[in-house]
N, C-alpha and C positions, 0 to 999 in steps of 0.2 A: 504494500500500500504506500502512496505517498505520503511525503511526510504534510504536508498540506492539508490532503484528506483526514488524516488520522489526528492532526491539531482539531480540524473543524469538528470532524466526529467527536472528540474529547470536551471540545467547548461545547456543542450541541447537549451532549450526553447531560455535562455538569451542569449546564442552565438548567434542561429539561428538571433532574432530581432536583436544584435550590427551588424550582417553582414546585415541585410538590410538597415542600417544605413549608415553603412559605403559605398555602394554599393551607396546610394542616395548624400551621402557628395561629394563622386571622383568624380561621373557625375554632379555634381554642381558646381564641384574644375573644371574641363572640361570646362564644358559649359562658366564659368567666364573667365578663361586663351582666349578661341575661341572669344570673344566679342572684345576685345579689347589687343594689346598687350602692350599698357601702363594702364595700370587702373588708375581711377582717386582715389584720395586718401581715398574715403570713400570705394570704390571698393578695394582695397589695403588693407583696414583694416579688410575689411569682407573674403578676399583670407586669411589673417595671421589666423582668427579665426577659418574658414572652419580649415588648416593645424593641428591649436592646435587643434581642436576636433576628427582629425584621428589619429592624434600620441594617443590619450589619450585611444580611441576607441580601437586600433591596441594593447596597451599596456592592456587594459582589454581581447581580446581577448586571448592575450596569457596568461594570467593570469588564463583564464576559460579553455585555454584547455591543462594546465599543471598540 
């Protein structure tokens, strides 16, 4: 295979899995927010983390398709 094909294939691949990631994170960011509209603080903490791991996810993606 070219080394070309096999970069694109590589980047394709890896976008593809970050968007299923990311797709499972939101409907988990969702589902958290729907439970309760005060969370309690261990809940809070795990809302902030889901947040960091989409900015982080959202910023690799564009990284993969720039």
């Amino acid at each position: 295979m070219r080394t070309w094909q096999h970069s694109h294939n590589l980047r394709q691949t890896t976008r593809d899995r970050l968007e299923g990631v990311v797709r499972e994170l939101e409907a988990d960011r969702v589902r958290g927010e729907a439970r309760s509209r005060a969370p309690a603080p261990n809940e809070q903490a795990d809302l902030q983390r889901v947040d960091k791991a989409l900015s982080l996810l959202y910023e690799a993606l564009n990284v993969l398709s720039g």
